[in-house]
ROPA-500134 format. One line per 10 residues: number of its first residue (from 1); their letters; for each residue x, y, z of N, C-alpha, C, O. Coordinates in steps of 0.1 Angstrom, whole numbers, plus 5000, padded with zeros to 4 digits. Layout:
BEGIN
NUM) A) X:Y:Z:X:Y:Z:X:Y:Z:X:Y:Z  ...
This chain:
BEGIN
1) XXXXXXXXXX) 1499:9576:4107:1489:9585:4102:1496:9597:4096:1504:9604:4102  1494:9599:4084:1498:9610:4080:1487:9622:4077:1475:9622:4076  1497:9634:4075:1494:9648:4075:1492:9655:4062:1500:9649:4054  1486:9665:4056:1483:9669:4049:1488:9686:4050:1482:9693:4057  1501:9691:4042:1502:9703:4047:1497:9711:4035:1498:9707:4023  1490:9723:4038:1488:9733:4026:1492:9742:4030:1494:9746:4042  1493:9750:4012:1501:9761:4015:1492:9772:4016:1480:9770:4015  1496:9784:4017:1490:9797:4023:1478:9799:4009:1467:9801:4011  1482:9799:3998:1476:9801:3985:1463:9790:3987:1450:9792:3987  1470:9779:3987:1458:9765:3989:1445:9772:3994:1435:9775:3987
11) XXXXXXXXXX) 1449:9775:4011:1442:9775:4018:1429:9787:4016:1416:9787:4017  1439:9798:4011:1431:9814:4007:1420:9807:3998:1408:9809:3999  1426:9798:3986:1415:9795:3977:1403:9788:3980:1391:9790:3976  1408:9775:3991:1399:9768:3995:1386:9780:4000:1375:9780:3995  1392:9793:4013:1382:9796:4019:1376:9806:4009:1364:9808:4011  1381:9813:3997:1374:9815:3987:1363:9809:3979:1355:9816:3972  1363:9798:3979:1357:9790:3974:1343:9786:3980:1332:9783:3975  1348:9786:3992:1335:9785:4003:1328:9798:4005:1317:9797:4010  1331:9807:4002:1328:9818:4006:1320:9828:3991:1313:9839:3992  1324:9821:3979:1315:9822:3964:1304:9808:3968:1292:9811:3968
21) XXXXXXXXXX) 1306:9797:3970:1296:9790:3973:1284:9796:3980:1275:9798:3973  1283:9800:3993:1278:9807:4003:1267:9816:3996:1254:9816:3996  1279:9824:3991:1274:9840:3985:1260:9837:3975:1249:9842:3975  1265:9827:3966:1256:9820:3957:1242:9813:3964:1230:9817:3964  1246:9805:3967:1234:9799:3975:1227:9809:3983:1215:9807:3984  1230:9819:3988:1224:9826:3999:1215:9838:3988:1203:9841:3988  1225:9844:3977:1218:9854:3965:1212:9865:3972:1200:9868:3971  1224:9873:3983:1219:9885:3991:1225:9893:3987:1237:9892:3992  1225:9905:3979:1233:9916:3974:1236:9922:3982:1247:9929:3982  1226:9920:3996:1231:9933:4007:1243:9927:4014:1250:9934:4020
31) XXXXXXXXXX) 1246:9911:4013:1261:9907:4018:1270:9907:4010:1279:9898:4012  1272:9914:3998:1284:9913:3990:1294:9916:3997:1302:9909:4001  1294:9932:3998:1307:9938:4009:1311:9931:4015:1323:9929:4013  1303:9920:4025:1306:9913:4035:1316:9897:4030:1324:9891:4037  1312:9894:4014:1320:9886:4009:1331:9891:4002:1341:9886:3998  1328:9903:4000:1342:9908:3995:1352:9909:4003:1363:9906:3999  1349:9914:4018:1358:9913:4026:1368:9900:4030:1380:9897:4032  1353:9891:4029:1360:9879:4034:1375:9875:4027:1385:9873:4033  1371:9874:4008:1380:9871:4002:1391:9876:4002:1401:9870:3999  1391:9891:4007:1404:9899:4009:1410:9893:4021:1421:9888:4020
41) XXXXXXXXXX) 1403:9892:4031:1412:9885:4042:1418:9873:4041:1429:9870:4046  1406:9861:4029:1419:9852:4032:1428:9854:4021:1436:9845:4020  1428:9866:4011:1440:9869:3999:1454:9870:4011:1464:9862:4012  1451:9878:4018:1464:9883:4029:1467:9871:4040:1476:9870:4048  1459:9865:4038:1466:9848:4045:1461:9853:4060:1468:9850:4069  1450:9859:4062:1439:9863:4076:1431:9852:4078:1419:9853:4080  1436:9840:4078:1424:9828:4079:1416:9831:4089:1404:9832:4088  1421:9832:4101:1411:9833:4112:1399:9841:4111:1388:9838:4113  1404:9850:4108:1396:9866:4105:1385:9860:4092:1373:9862:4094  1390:9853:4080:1380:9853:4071:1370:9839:4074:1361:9836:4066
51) XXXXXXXXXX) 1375:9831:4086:1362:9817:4088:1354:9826:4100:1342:9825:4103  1362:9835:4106:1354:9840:4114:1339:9845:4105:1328:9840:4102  1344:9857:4102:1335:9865:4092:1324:9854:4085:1313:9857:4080  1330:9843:4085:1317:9835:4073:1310:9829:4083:1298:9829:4082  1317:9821:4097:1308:9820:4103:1298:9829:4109:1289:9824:4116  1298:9844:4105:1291:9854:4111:1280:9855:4103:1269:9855:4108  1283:9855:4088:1273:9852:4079:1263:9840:4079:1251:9841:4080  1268:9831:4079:1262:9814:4085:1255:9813:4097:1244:9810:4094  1257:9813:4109:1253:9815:4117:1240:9813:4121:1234:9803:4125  1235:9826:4118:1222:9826:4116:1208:9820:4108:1196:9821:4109
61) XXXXXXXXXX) 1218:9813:4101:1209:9806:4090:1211:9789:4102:1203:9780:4102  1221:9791:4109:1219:9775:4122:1211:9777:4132:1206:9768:4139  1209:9792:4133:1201:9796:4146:1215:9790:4151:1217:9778:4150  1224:9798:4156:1235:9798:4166:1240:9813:4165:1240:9822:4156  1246:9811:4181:1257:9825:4182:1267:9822:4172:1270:9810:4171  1273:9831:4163:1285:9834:4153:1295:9836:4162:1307:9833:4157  1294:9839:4175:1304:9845:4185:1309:9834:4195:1317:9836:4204  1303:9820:4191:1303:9808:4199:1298:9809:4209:1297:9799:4216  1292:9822:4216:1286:9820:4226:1270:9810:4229:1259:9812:4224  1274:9800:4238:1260:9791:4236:1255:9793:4244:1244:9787:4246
C-alpha cells in the first residue's frame, strides 16, 4: 500500500479551496472575516487551526458540536 505525501503549499491550497467552495455555497457576507482567516491560517501552514475553524463554520449546518463534543 502506498502513501501519498503532500507538500505544505499542496495542502494550504487544498484547504483553500474548500474553504472558497464553502464560502460560495453558503453566500454569507457576515462569514467573510471568518473565511479570510481561515485562508490565512492555512497560508502559514496552521492546518489544524484552519479545519478546525471550517469545521466551526460547518457544523451547524450538520446540527453537530464544532467542538466534537457529542
Amino acid at each position: 500500500m502506498s502513501t501519498t505525501k503532500f507538500t505544505d503549499s499542496q495542502i494550504s491550497e487544498k484547504i483553500i479551496d474548500l474553504s472558497a467552495s464553502i464560502s460560495k455555497q453558503l453566500n454569507d457576507p457576515a462569514l467573510s472575516e471568518k473565511f479570510s482567516e481561515i485562508n490565512q491560517q492555512a497560508k502559514d501552514s496552521q492546518f489544524f487551526y484552519s479545519i478546525n475553524s471550517l469545521l466551526e463554520v460547518v457544523g451547524p449546518l450538520f446540527n453537530t458540536d464544532p467542538k466534537g463534543n457529542f
